[in-house]
Structure formats: structure tokens, C-alpha cells
C-alpha positions, 0 to 999 in steps of 0.5 A: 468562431470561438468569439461568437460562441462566447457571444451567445452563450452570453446572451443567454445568460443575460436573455438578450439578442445575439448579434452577429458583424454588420451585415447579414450574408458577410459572415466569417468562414461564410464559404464553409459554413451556414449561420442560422436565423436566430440571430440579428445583424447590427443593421437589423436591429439599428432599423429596428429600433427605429421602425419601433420607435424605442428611443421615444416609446422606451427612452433609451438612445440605441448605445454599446457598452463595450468589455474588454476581455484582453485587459484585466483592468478594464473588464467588469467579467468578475466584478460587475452585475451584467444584468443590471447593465441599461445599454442596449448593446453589449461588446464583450470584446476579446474573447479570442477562445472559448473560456471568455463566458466561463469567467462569469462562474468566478464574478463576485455577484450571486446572480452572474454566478447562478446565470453561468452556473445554470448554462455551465454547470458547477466546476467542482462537478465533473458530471454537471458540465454540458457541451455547452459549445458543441450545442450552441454550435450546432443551433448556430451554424451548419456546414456547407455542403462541400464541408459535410460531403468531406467529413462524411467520406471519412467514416464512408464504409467503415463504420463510424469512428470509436473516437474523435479528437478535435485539436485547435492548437494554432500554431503550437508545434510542442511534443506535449500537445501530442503527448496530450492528445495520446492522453485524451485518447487513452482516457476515452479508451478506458472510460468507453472500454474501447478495445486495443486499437480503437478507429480514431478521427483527428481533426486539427488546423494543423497538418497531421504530421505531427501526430505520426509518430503515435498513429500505429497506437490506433487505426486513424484517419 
């Protein structure tokens, strides 16, 4: 998910299309969620390049370029004008989470550093970084049906929560990830001037257990 939500973010900065996998209806998590039309397949775009004639009309042959995000010596994310790339295809390849696009804020040319700047926000200005992910997640998917009818019977007949966690922590068990969790709560707590024991909503990809031994701090779910 992180990956195409660095795709798109992507494609706004340069204005280009998004393109999702090969085929539409073989999404990733397709059985959770549903992805929005906004975006083309790569067959798409291979069918539309023909019907429209681009390799004559426009002389460029339908090509990628691909990026390799995991190699530092073979990424151009720094060092490189994306904007003035010719190929009509960009793979910005190995974005496994969400800081792939934000590396742009640190490339050497102006024009890639005002493009992030404009989608990001400057990062020595707290109050100008927008939720950048949480809003093209939303243009871009929705959950399923079962999905949404289980979150919302977790606030049902009590009221919506004062606070939700999101905790993508993979296959970390460390204390401090809970540590950092209490953190973030008691940050929000005093910067929402919260009462004592706020109704907290953790969603993890981990079992919760591991957050147990802080739960009498708050009233969960």
C-alpha cells in the first residue's frame, strides 16, 4: 500500500498518470479494499498508446525508466530532475514505506525540491506538513464492505474515540515501540487537552497484546 501511496504522491509531482500492477480487478488486499478509477493499468495505457498513435504522432516508443529506491548508487531521487525525464514510464522501484517520495525534499535541483515542497510542506515547519498519505489514501481506496461494517462497531454506542493510533510495526516486538506509542498518546492528550483517561483506538498488524500492559492509562478498544 505504502508503495503505491509513494506512486502517487509521485505523479503529482512530476503531473504524470498513476499506474497501478497489469491488470485491473487484480489489485493487492482487492478482497479488503476498493481502488478508485483515477488510475490506469499498465495494459491500459499499452492499449492506449496504440489506439492513439503516440509512437508516430509523438516519436517516442512506449519505455520505463526504472529507479531503484534500495540502492543508493542507483537512485537518481537526490541528484536527478525527474521532470525532465523523456520516458514515458517511470518505476520508482523499492519504496517499501511511506518516506520513499519525501527523499525529493533533499534532491540537489530546485524544481524537484519546490515540487515536493508544494505536496510535503517544508520540514523545519511543523504546521506546514499536510496528511499527505492519509488524503491520497482516501481519493485512492476505500474499504470493503465487511471492512467498514468492522470498524465502525468499534466506536458503536459510545461515541467516537478521542484518540486513534495507527501502529505499522511489521515484525517489531521491541518495549520501546510501546513506549513510543504511550508517547504519541500523551502528546495528543496535551495537545487536545484530553481528560485523564481519554477512549483510545489502536489499530496494529500486530496482535495487541503487546500493548497490555499500558491499557488501564486509557479506556481502549
Amino acid at each position: 500500500m505504502y508503495k503505491m501511496l509513494t506512486a502517487a504522491a509521485l505523479s503529482i509531482m512530476l503531473n504524470r498518470s498513476l499506474i497501478i500492477g497489469q491488470t485491473r480487478g487484480k489489485y493487492p488486499f482487492g478482497d479488503y479494499i476498493s481502488y478508485s478509477n483515477l488510475t490506469f493499468t499498465l495494459k491500459e495505457i499499452k492499449h492506449l498508446w496504440r489506439k492513439n498513435n503516440c509512437v508516430k504522432k509523438y516519436k517516442r516508443q512506449l519505455v520505463m525508466r526504472i529507479d531503484d529506491f534500495e540502492k543508493p548508487a542507483k537512485t537518481n531521487a537526490l541528484c536527478s530532475n525527474w521532470r525532465d525525464w523523456d520516458q514515458p514510464i517511470i518505476w520508482f522501484q523499492g519504496t517499501t514505506d511511506a518516506i520513499g517520495a519525501q527523499f525529493f525534499l533533499k534532491n540537489v535541483h530546485s524544481e524537484m525540491r519546490s515540487a515536493a515542497y508544494e505536496l510535503f510542506g517544508k520540514p523545519e515547519s511543523l504546521r506546514s506538513r499536510p496528511n499527505i498519505f492519509g488524503e491520497l489514501m482516501r481519493v485512492l481506496i476505500s474499504p470493503s464492505k465487511d471492512v467498514e461494517e468492522a470498524v465502525n462497531w468499534v466506536p458503536d454506542g459510545v461515541g467516537e474515540p478521542d484518540i486513534t493510533l495507527h501502529m505499522r510495526m511489521l515484525m517489531n516486538r521491541s518495549v520501546r515501540v510501546v513506549q513510543a506509542a504511550l508517547n504519541c498518546i500523551r502528546k495528543a492528550m496535551h495537545n487536545l487537552q484530553l481528560r485523564s483517561k481519554p477512549r483510545v483506538v489502536v489499530a496494529s498488524d500486530t496482535q495487541l497484546k503487546i500493548f497490555m500492559p499500558i491499557t488501564h492509562q486509557f479506556k481502549t478498544d
